[in-house]
C-alpha positions as CSV (number, residue, x, y, z in Angstrom):
1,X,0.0,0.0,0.0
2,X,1.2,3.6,-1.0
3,X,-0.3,6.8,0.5
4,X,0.6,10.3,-0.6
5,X,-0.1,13.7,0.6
6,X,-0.2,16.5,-1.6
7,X,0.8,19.9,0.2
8,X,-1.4,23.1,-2.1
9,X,-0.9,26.5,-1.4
10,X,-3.5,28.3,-2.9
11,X,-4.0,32.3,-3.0
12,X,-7.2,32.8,-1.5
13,X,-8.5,34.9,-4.7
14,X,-8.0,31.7,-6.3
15,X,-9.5,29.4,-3.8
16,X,-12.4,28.8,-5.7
17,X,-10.7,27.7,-9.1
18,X,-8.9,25.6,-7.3
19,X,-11.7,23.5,-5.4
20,X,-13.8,23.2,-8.9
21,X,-11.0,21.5,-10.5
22,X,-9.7,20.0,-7.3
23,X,-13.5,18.2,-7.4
24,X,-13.7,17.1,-10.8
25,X,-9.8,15.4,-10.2
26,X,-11.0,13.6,-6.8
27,X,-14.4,12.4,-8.7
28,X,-12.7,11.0,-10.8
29,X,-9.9,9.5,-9.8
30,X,-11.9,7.7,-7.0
31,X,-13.2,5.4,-9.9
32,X,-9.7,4.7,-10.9
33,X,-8.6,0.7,-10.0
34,X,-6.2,0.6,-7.6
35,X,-7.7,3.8,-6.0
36,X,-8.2,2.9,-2.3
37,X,-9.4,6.8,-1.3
38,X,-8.4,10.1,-2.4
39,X,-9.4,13.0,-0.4
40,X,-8.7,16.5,-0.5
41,X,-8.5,18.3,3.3
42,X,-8.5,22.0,4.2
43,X,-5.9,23.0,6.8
44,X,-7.4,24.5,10.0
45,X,-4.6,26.8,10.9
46,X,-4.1,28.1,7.3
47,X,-6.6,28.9,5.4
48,X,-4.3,28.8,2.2
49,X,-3.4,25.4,2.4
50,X,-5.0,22.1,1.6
51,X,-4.0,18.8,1.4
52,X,-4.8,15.9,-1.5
53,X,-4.4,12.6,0.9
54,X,-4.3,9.6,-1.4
55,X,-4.3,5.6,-0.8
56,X,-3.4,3.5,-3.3
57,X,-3.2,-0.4,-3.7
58,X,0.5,0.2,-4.8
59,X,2.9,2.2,-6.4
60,X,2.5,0.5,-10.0
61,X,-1.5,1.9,-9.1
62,X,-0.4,5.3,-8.3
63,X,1.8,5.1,-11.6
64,X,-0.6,4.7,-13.9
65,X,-2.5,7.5,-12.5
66,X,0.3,9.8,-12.4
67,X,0.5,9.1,-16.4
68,X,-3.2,9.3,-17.1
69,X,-4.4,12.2,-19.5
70,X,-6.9,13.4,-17.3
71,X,-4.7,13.4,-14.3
72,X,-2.2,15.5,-16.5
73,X,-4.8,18.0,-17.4
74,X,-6.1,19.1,-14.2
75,X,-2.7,19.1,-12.7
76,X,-1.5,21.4,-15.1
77,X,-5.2,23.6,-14.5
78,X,-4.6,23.4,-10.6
79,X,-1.0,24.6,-10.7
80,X,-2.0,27.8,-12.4
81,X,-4.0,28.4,-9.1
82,X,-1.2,27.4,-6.5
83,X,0.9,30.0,-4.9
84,X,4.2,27.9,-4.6
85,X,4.7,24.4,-6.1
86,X,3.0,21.2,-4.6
87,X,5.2,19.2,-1.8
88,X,4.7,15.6,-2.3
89,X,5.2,13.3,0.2
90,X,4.7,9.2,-0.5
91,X,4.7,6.9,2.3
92,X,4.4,3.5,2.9
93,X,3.6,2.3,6.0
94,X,6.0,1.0,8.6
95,X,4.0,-0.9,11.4
């Protein structure tokens, strides 16, 4: 099993774009095999910063949506709205 987490910084002016695109990629990508959840959190301390939290079956799962066309698009769509770049983190768990 593979989980990532998906630092955002978003502008608040852009909050908005952000969540509508941020929607349609979690949609989605929850139908994609492999998928176990992907779910995008609000931080409670800053309101410029949210979090994609994904679970996947396994790396090769994660992979193939890394490379999907779709997955491509709305990254490239989401950046535009992100005040720094995204910090990706993968894990894999150790107990």
């Amino acid at each position: 099993m593979l989980k990532i987490i998906a630092k955002c910084n978003v502008s608040e002016e852009d909050s908005a774009k952000f969540i509508q695109n941020a929607t349609q990629l979690v949609n989605i990508t929850r139908k994609e095999k492999g998928c176990i959840s992907y779910e995008l959190f609000h931080d409670l301390e800053n309101k410029d910063i949210y979090y994609f939290i994904e679970e996947w079956k396994d790396v090769d799962a994660a992979k193939v949506h890394g490379s999907s066309d779709y997955f491509k698009a709305a990254i490239s769509t989401i950046a535009s709205t992100l005040s720094t770049p995204i910090e990706i983190n993968k894990l894999q768990k150790a107990l």
